[in-house]
C-alpha positions in Angstrom: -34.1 -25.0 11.6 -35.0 -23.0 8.4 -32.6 -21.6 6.1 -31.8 -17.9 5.9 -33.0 -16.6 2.3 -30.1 -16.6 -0.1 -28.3 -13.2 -0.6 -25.8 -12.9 -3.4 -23.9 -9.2 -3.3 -22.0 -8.3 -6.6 -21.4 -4.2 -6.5 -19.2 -1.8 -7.5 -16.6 -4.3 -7.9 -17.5 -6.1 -4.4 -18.1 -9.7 -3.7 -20.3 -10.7 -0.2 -21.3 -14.2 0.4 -23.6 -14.7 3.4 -25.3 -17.4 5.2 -27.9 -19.6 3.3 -25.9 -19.4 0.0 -25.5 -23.0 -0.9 -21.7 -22.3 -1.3 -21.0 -20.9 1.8 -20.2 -22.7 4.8 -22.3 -23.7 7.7 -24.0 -21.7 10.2 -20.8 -20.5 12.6 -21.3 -21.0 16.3 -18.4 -19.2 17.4 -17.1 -15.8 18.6 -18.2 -14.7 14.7 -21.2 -16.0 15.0 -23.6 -16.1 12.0 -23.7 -12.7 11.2 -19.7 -11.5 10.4 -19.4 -11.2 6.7 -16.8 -10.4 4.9 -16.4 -8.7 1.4 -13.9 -6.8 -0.9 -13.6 -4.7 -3.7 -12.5 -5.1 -6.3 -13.6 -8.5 -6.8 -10.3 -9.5 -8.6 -7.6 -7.2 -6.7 -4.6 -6.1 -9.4 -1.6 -7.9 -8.3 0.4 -4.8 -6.5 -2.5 -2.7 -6.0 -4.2 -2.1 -2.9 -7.5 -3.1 -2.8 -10.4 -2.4 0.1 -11.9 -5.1 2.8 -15.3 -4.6 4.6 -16.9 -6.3 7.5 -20.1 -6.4 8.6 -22.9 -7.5 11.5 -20.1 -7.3 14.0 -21.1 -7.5 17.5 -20.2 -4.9 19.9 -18.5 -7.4 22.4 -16.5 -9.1 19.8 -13.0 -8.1 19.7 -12.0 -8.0 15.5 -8.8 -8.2 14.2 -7.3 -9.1 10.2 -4.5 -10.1 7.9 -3.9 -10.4 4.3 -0.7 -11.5 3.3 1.0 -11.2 7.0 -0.1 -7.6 7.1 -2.6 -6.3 9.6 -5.6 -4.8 8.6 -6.6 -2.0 10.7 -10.6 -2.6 10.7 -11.5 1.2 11.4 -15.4 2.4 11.4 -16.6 3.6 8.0 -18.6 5.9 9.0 -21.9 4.7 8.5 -21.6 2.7 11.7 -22.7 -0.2 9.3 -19.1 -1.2 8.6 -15.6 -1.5 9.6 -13.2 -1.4 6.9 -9.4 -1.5 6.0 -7.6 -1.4 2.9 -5.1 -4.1 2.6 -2.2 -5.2 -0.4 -2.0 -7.7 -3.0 2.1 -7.7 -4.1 3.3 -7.9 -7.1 4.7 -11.0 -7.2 1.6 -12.7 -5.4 0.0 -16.2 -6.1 -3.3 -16.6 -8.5 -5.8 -15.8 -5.0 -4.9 -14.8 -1.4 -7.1 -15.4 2.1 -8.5 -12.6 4.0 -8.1 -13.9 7.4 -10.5 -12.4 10.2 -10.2 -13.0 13.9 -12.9 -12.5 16.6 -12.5 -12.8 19.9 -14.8 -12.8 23.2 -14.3 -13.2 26.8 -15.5 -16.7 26.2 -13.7 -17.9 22.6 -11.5 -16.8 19.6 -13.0 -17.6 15.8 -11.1 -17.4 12.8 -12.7 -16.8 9.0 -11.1 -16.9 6.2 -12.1 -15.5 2.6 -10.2 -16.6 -0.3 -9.9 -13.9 -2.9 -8.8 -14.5 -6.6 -5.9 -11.9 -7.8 -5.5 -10.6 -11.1 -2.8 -9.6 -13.3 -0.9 -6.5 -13.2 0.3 -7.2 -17.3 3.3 -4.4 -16.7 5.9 -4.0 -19.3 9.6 -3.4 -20.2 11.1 -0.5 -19.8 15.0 0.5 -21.8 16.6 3.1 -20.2 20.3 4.7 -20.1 21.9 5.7 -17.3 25.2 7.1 -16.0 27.5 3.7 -15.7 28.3 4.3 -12.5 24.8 3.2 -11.6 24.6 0.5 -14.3 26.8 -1.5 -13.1 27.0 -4.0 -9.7 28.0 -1.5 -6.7 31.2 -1.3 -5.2 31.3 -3.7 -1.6 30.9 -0.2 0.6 28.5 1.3 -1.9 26.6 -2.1 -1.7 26.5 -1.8 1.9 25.5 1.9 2.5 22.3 0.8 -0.1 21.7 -2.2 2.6 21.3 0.4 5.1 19.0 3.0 3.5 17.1 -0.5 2.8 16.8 -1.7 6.0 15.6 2.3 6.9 13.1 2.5 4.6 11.9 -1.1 4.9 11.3 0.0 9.0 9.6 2.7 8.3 7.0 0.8 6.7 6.8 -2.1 8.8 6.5 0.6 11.9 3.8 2.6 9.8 1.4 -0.5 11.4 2.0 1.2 14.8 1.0 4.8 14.4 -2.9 5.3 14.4 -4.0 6.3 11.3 -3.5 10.3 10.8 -5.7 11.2 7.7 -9.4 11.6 7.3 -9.3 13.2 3.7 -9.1 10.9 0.7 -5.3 10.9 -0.6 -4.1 13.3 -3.5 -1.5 13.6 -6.2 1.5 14.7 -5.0 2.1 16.4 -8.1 -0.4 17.6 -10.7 1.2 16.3 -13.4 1.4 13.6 -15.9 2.9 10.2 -14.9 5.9 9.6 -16.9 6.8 5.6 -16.1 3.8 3.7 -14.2 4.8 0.9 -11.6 5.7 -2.3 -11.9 7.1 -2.4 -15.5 10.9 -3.9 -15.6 13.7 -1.7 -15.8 16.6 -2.5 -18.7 19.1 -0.2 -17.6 22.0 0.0 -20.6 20.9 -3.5 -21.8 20.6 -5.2 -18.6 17.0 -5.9 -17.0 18.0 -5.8 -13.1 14.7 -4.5 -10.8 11.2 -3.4 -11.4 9.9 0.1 -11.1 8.7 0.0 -7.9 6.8 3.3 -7.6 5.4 6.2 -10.0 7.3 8.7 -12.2 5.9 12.0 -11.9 6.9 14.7 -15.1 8.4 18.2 -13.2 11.2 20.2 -13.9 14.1 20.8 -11.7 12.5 23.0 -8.7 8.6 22.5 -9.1 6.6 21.5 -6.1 6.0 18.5 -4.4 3.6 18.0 -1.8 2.8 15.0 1.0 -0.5 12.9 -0.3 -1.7 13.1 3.1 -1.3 14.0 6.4 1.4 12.0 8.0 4.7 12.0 10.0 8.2 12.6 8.6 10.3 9.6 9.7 13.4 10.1 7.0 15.4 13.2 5.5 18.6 12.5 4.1 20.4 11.8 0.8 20.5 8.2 -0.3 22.7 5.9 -3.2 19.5 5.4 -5.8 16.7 7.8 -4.4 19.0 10.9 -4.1 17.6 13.3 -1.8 14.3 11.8 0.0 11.1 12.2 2.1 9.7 9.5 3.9 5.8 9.5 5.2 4.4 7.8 7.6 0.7 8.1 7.5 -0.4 5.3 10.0 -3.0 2.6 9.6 -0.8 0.7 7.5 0.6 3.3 5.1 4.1 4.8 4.3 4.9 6.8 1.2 8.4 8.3 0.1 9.5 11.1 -2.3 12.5 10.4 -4.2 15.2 12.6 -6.3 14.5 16.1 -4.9 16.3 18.6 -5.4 15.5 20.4 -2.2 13.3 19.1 1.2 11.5 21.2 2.9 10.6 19.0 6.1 13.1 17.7 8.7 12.4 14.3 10.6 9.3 14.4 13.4 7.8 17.0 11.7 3.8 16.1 11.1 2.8 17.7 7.8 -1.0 18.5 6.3 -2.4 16.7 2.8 -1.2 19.0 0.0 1.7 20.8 2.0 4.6 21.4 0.1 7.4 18.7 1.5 10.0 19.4 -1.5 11.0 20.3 -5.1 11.4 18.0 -8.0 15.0 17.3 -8.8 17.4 14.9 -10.4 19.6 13.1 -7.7 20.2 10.2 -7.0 19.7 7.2 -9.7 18.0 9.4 -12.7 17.9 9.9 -16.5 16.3 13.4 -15.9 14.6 15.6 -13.8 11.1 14.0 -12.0 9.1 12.7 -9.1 9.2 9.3 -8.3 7.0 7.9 -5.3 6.5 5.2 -3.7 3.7 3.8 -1.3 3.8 1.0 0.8 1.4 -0.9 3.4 3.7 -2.4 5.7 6.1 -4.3 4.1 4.1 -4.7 1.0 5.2 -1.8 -2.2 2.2 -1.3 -4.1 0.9 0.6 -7.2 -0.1 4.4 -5.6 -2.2 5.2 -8.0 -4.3 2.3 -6.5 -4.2 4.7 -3.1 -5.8 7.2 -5.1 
């Protein structure tokens, strides 16, 4: 049987092996076939950044499903009709190189690939910071539990964000044009004591400026919690969640479906805060991420 020509893709960040590459496996028999390939971009995802996954020379009575990290991908036409694609999440604490993990299925078998996919370094810092002591030190046991519980809230929202179909079609925006005032990731020494990680963006704003949804979504939270203060949370389907923290004023209530760039609040300073300021947070499912990487 001859060999198909060898095809080595390196673009715009993206890596595609296909068959008749000395390094990649054997021609598949199965539901995949020979012709499902699979490639990414970047080629070395940031570890807590969202990164994109593309597949190719699907068949029309194959049946496609993913997973990276435990998540689902949701494998959605790119357009083109060339292409399904999903973005997917590296976390922040991940290993050295994670598997993309593709299923097809047919009436008559189910075929499993897997890609494995090296992960880079996210290099984030230290951050000092003073705070009022009442949030510097270890919670009382019913202030400990009421943050358990806006926890477990938020962490459902973004599991169930795998649920909804997705609900934007226009590329995600700012929520506020402004500069960013702490970047994720970085540790946070509050009054001496490192004790979490900056798990979102710091937007600059002073006390009443606007702040609006980075993309069409569904409000699933309105309320006032322990750390976060007053907050928004989005649920933009496919995958995605995003939430809006220390506002001094929401402008949504919970069902409401609200358009890309629609004003949802105003900057504020509740909750946890040294000051005034926007911090968000995007998840895909259960995995927070960097969402400037969503940009």
């Amino acid at each position: 049987m001859s060999m198909k020509p060898l095809l080595v893709l390196i673009a715009a960040g993206a890596v595609l092996w296909t068959i008749g590459d000395p390094r990649s496996p054997a021609p598949r028999t199965g539901a995949c076939g020979d012709s499902v390939a699979v490639s990414w971009e970047p080629a070395s995802p940031r570890r807590g950044a969202l990164f994109r996954v593309r597949v190719t020379g699907v068949d029309s009575a194959v049946r496609l499903s993913g997973s990276v990290v435990g998540e689902a991908l949701h494998l959605l036409a790119d357009g083109t009709g060339a292409a399904l694609v999903s973005l997917a999440p590296v976390p922040i604490d991940g290993p050295d190189s994670l598997d993309i993990v593709i299923q097809c299925v047919t009436d008559a078998a189910v075929d499993t690939l897997r890609e494995r996919v090296a992960t880079a370094s996210g290099d984030y810092a230290i951050e000092r910071l003073r705070v009022a002591p009442a949030f510097g030190r270890p919670p009382d046991p019913a202030t400990a539990a009421r943050i358990e519980r806006e926890s477990r809230r938020a962490a459902e929202v973004a599991r169930n964000a795998h649920a909804t179909p997705r609900l934007w079609r226009e590329p995600f925006r700012l929520p506020r044009d402004s500069r960013i005032t702490s970047g994720f990731g970085n540790g946070r020494e509050f009054n001496g004591t490192i004790t979490s990680r900056h798990m979102g963006t710091d937007f600059a704003g002073v006390t009443g400026a606007p702040v609006r949804a980075a993309n069409r979504g569904v409000v699933r939270i309105v309320d006032a919690f322990f750390y976060g203060g007053n907050v928004v949370y989005l649920d933009h389907g496919a995958g995605l969640s995003s939430a809006y923290l220390h506002l001094s004023k929401q402008d949504v209530a919970a069902g409401d479906t609200v358009e890309r760039g629609q004003q949802i609040g105003l900057v504020g300073a509740t909750g946890r805060v040294t000051g005034p300021h926007l911090h968000l947070i995007v998840r895909y499912g259960s995995v927070t991420v960097d969402p400037v990487s969503l940009f």
